[in-house]
Structure formats: structure tokens, C-alpha cells
C-alpha positions in Angstrom: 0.0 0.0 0.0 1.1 3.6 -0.6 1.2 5.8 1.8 -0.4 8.9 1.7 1.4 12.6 1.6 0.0 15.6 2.7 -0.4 17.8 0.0 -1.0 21.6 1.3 -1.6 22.8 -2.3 -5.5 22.6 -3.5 -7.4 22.0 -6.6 -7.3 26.5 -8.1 -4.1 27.3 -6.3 -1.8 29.6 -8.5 1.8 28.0 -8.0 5.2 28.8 -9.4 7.6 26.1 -10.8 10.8 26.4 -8.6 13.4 24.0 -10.6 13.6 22.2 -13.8 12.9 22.2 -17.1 9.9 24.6 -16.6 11.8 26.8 -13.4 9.9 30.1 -13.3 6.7 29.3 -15.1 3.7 29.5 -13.1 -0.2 27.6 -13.3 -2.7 26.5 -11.9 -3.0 23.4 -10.2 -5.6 20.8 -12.3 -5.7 17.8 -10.0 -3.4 16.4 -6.9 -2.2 12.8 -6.3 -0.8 12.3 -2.4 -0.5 9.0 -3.4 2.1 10.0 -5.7 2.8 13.3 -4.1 2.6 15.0 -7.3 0.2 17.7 -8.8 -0.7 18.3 -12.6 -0.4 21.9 -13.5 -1.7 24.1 -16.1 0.8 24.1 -18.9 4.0 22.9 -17.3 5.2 19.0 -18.0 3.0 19.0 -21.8 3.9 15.7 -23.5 3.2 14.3 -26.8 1.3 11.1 -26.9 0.7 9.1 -30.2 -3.5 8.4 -30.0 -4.6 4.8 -31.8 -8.3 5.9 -32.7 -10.7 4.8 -30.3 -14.4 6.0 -29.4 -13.2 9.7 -27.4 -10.4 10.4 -30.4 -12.3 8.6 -33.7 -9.4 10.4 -36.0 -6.7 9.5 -33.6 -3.6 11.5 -34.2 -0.7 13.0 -31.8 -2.3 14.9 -28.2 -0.7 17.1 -26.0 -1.1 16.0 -21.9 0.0 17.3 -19.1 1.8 15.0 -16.9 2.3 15.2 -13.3 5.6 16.8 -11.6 6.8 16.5 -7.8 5.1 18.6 -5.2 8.7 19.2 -4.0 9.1 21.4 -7.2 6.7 23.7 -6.9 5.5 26.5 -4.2 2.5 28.7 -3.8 2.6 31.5 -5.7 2.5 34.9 -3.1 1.0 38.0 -4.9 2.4 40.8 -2.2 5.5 39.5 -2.5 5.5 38.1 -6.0 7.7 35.2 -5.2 7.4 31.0 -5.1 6.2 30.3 -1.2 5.3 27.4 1.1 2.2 27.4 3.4 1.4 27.3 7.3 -1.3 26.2 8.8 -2.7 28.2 11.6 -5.9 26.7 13.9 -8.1 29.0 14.5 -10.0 29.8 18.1 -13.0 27.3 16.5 -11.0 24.6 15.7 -11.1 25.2 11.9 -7.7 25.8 9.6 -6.6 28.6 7.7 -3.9 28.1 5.4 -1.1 31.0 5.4 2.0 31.9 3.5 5.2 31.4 4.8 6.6 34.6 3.7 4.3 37.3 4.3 1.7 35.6 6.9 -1.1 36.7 4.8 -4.1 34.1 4.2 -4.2 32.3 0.9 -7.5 32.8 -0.5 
């Protein structure tokens, strides 16, 4: 069995790509695997893939996809300070969460 990461990034979260092929670009996050501890983002990691025809693609052909990269490669994108960050979690007085950049302590929307 897999074990399961804890993935602070959501589903609509604007991040920036800190290293690789892609450093600098930023997206927004499609879909999250803590399985895999990897999250697909918007036009970073596109790859080719050769389509036989089938019932979704009836002309087949080549597709672009975007593949999953590491979690560890990417950080929140903060718009006060306009800079890659990672996130804190602060409980609040009723028990609930609130998820906070690391840099400027300002809540993530």
C-alpha cells in the first residue's frame, strides 16, 4: 500500500515552478495525487502522446497531456511579494484551519 502525503496545495491554487525544465513558469493546479505526491499543472510538463483511434479520439492522431511533476518542485505563488512560497497552517480559536504563506503571513484565498 502507498502511503499517503499531505499535500497543502488545493485544486485552483496559482503556484510557481521552482526547478527544472519549466523553473519560473507559473499555473494553476488541475488535479493532486498524495498518493504520488505530485500535482498536474496548467501548462508545465505537456507531452506528446501518439492516440490509436478509439471511441473519445475517432481520428486518432498526436495529443498534447499534461503529466504530473513533484510537489517538491513547486511553491505557492505569493502576490504581495511576487515570489514562489510554502504554506502554514494556523488553527483557528473554533477549531477550523486557515492556510497562510510562509513569507508574508497573509491568508491564501
Amino acid at each position: 500500500m502507498n502511503k499517503m502525503y499531505k499535500i497543502k496545495l488545493s485544486k485552483g491554487d496559482t503556484v510557481i515552478v521552482r526547478s527544472g525544465k519549466y523553473k519560473g513558469k507559473t499555473g494553476k493546479v488541475l488535479s493532486t495525487s498524495p498518493s504520488n505526491n505530485t500535482v498536474t499543472v496548467e501548462g508545465v510538463n505537456v507531452v506528446k502522446k501518439h492516440q490509436k483511434p478509439n471511441n473519445s479520439y475517432p481520428q486518432g492522431g498526436i495529443i498534447d497531456i499534461t503529466k504530473p511533476i513533484s510537489v517538491s518542485k513547486v511553491g505557492i505563488y505569493d502576490p504581495s511579494t511576487k515570489q514562489a512560497s510554502r504554506i502554514k497552517l494556523k488553527t483557528n480559536a473554533d477549531g477550523t484551519k486557515t492556510r497562510l504563506f510562509a513569507k508574508s503571513g497573509k491568508e491564501i484565498k
